[in-house]
C-alpha positions in Angstrom: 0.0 0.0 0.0 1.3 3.3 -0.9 0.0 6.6 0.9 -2.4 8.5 -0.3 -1.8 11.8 -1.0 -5.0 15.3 -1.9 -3.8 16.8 -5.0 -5.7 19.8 -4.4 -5.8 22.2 -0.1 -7.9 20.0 2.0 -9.6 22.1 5.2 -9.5 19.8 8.5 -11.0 20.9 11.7 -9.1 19.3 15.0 -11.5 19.1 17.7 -9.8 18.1 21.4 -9.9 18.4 24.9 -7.5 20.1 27.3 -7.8 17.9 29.8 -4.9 17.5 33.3 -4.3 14.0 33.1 -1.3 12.1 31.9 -3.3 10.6 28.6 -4.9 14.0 28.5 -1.7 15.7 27.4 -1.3 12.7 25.0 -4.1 13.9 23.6 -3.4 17.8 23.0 0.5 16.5 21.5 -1.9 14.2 19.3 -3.9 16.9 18.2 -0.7 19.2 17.6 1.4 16.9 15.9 -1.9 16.0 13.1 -2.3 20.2 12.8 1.5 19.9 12.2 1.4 17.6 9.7 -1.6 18.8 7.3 -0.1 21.8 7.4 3.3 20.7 6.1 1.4 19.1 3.6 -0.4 21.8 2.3 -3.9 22.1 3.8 -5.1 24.3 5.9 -6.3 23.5 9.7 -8.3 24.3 12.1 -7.7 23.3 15.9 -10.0 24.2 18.4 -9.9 23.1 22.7 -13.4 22.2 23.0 -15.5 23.0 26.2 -19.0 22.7 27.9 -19.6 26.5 26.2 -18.3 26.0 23.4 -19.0 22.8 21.1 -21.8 23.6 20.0 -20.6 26.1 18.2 -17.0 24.2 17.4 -19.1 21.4 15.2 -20.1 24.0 13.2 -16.6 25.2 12.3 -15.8 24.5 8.5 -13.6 21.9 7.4 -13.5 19.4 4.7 -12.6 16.5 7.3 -13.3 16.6 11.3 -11.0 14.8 14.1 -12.9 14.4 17.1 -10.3 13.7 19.6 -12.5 15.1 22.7 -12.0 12.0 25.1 -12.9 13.9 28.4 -13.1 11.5 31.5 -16.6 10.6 31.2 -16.7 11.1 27.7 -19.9 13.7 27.7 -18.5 16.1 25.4 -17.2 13.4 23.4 -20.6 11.8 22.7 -21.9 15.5 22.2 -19.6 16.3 19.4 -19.5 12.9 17.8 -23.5 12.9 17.6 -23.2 16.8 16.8 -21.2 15.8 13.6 -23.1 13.0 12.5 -26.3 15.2 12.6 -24.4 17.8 10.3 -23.3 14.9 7.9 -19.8 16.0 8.7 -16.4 13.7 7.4 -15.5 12.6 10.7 -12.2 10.5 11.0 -12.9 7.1 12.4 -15.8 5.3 13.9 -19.8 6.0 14.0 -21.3 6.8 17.3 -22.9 3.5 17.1 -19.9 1.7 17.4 -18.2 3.9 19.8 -20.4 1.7 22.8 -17.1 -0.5 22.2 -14.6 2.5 22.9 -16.3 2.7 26.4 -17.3 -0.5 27.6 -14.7 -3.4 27.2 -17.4 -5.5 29.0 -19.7 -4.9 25.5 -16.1 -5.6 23.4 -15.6 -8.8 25.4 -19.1 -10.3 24.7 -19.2 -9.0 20.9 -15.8 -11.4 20.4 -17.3 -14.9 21.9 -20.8 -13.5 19.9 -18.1 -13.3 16.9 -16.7 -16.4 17.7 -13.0 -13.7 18.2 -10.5 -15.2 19.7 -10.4 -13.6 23.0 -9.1 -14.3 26.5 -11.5 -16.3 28.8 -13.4 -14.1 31.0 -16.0 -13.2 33.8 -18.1 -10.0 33.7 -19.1 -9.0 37.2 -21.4 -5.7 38.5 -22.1 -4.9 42.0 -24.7 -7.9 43.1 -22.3 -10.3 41.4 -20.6 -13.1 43.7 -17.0 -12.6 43.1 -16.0 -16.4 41.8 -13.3 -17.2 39.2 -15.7 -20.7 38.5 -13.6 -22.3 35.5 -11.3 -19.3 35.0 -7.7 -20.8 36.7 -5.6 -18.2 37.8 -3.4 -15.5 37.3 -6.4 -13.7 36.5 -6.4 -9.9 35.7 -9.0 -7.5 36.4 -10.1 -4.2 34.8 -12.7 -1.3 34.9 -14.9 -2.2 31.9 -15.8 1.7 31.1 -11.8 2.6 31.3 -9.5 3.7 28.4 -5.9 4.1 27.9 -4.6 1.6 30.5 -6.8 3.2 33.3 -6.9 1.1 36.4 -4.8 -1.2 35.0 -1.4 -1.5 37.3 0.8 -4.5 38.8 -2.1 -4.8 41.2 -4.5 -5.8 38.6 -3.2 -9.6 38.2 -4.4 -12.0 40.9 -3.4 -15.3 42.1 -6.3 -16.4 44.8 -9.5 -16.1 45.2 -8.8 -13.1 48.3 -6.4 -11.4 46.2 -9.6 -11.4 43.4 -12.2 -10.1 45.2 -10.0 -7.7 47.1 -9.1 -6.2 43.5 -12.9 -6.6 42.1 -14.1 -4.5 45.0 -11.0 -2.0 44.4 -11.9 -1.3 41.0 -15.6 -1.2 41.7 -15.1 1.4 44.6 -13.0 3.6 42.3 -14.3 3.5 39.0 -18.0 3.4 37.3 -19.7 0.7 35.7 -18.8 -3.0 35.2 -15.5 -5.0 36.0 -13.7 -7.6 33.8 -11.7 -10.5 35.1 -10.3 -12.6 32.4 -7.4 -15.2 32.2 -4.2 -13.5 32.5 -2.3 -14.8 28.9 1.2 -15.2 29.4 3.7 -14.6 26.5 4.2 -12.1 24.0 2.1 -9.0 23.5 1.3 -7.3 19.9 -0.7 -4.8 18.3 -1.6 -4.8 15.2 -3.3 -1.0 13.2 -5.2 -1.9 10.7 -5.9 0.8 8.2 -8.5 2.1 5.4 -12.8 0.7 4.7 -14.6 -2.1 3.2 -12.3 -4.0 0.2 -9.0 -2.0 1.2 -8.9 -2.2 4.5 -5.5 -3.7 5.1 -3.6 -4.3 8.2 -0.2 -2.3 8.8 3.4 -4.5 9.9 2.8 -5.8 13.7 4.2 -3.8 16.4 5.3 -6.1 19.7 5.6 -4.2 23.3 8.9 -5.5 24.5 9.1 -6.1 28.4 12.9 -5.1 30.0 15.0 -6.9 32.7 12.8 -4.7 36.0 9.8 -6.8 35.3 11.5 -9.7 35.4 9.8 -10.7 39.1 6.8 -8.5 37.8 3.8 -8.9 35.8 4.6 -8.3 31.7 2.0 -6.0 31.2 1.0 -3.0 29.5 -0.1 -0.6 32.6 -1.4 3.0 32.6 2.0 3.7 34.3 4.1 1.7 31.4 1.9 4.1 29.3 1.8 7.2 30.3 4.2 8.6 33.4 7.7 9.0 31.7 8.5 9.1 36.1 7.7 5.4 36.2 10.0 2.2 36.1 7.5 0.9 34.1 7.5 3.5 31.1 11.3 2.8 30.6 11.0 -0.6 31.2 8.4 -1.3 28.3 9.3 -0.4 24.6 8.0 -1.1 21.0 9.6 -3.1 18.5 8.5 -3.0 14.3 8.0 -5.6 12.4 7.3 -8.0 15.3 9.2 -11.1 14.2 6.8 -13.8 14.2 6.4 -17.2 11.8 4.4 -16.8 8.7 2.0 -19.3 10.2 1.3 -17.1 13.6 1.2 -13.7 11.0 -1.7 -15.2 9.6 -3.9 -15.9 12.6 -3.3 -12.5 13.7 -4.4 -11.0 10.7 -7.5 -13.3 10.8 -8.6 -11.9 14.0 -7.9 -8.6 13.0 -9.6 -8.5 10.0 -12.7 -10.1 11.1 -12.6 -7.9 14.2 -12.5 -4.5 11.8 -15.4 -6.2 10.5 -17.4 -7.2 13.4 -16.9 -3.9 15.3 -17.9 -1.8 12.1 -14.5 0.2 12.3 -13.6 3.1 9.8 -10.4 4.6 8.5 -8.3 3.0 11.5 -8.4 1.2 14.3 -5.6 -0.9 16.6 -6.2 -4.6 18.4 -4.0 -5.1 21.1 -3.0 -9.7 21.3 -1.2 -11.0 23.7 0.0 -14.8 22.2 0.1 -17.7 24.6 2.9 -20.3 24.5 0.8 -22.6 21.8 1.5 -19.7 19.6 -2.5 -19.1 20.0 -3.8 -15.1 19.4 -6.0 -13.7 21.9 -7.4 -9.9 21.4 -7.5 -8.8 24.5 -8.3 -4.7 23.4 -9.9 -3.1 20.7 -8.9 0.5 20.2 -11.4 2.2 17.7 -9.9 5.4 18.4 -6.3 4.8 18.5 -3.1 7.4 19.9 -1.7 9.1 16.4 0.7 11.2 19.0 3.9 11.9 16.9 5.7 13.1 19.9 5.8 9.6 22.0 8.5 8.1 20.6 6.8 4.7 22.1 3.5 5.4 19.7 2.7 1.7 18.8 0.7 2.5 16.0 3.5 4.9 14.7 6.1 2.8 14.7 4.1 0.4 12.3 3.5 3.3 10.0 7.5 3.7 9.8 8.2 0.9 9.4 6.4 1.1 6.1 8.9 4.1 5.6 6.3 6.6 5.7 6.5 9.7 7.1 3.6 10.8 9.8 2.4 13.4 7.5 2.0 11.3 5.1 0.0 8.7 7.2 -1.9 11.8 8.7 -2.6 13.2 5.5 -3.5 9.5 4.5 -6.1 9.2 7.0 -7.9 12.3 6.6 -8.0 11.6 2.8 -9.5 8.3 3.5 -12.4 9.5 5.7 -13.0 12.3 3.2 -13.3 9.6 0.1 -15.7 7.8 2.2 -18.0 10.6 2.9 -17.4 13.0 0.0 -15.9 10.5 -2.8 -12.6 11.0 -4.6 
């Protein structure tokens, strides 16, 4: 696949919040570094801090293409502007509002994959009258807030190896977040994501990206936390890096792009989305996150989706410019 490239000044509008959390300011660099590129590129931008005041007013702002990258904590004035657009008819990058359930409730992601017959983890769903039991689930075990994003309440903590240490998590996630928790079977092994990119007939999945684990967490858990994320003054953010092209046998390369293809499918994704596997010692694929709304920040230099995109020896404005060209073909044609 080459990039694809406007011939003639496209308009975009960047819409995004200005939030004070860690992911927050991955957010505004996102929404800098996409301004950044169009511009370099030619086209002219727009990019706007969006508010309870103003986004009314900030859906109506012309542009030829929209980014909505307004993920607030309860994701209100995301939902507002995403509905606001559709209403308008406007070329928003990404997912519908319809599937954007599965952005905010992992629970609803986790049910849609056995539905799909998606290889997935095995898991439990709990609320707050459930009787915390692993029943056939053997342990470690992991537990996360189902209506979390970005590695949010997901920490060393969050893997469990008794029943005491499970419902001691359970009921610490319950008392600090909203909504529904997910326990599923902790998958030990190697963890890759894999961006796949474009709509319909050429959709196409871009070279696997694995999240190497360092020498700390050796007598730790090798997983992707909020911490190994986001906060550069963790162990964990220097102890986790990315690696493209994953090396993996041809055999494995093709159940992984199985899963993420029929996953693109099944969630009704547009333009781009990301699938986080973790691969167990059989060399079995298990998705155990769907991002339909993935980082694009070119300023983290441990940008999983980015480092597949250069390792097709693109450059990010072209893959920026790339995406906004492809939600505008599929709203406004060539």
């Amino acid at each position: 696949m080459k990039p694809i490239s406007f011939r003639k000044s496209l308009s975009a509008l960047i819409l995004y919040y200005n939030g004070p959390n860690h992911d927050d300011e991955d957010t505004k660099l996102c929404a800098k570094g996409i301004a950044e590129a169009l511009r370099k590129r030619g086209h002219v931008v727009k990019k706007i801090a969006v508010t309870e005041k103003n986004w009314r007013r900030a859906t109506k702002i012309p542009g030829d293409v929209v980014f909505n990258l307004v993920e607030d904590d309860t994701w209100k004035l995301y939902k507002l502007v995403g509905h606001r657009l559709e209403k308008l008819q406007r070329a928003q990058v990404g997912h519908d509002m319809l599937s954007f359930r599965y952005a905010i409730s992992k629970a609803w992601v986790k049910r849609k994959m056995k539905k799909e017959h998606i290889s997935t983890a095995p898991f439990k769903i709990f609320n707050r009258r459930s009787k915390i039991i692993s029943g056939t689930l053997t342990y470690p075990l992991i537990v996360k807030p189902s209506n979390q994003h970005a590695g949010i309440g997901i920490s060393q903590a969050s893997v469990v190896n008794t029943s005491d240490e499970l419902k001691e998590r359970v009921q610490y996630v319950f008392d600090h977040f909203p909504g529904e928790v997910i326990v599923e079977k902790y998958i030990k092994g190697r963890e890759i994501h894999v961006t796949v990119l474009g709509n319909d007939g050429n959709a196409m999945t871009l070279p696997y990206c694995e999240i190497g684990f360092g020498k700390k967490s050796k007598k730790k858990w090798n997983i992707y936390t909020y911490e190994a994320k986001w906060d550069k003054k963790s162990w964990e953010y220097w102890n986790a890096h990315i690696k493209s092209p994953a090396k993996i046998s041809p055999g494995l390369h093709e159940k992984i792009q199985d899963s993420a293809t029929r996953a693109y499918q099944a969630f009704t994704c547009r333009d781009i989305a990301r699938f986080d596997f973790r691969i167990d010692a059989k060399g079995i694929p298990y998705i155990i996150d769907v991002n339909i709304n993935p980082s694009l920040n070119y300023y983290d230099p441990e940008d999983a989706t980015l480092a597949s995109v250069y390792t097709l020896k693109w450059t990010y404005e072209q893959f920026i410019e790339t995406i906004a060209s492809t939600a505008y073909q599929r709203v406004l044609g060539s």
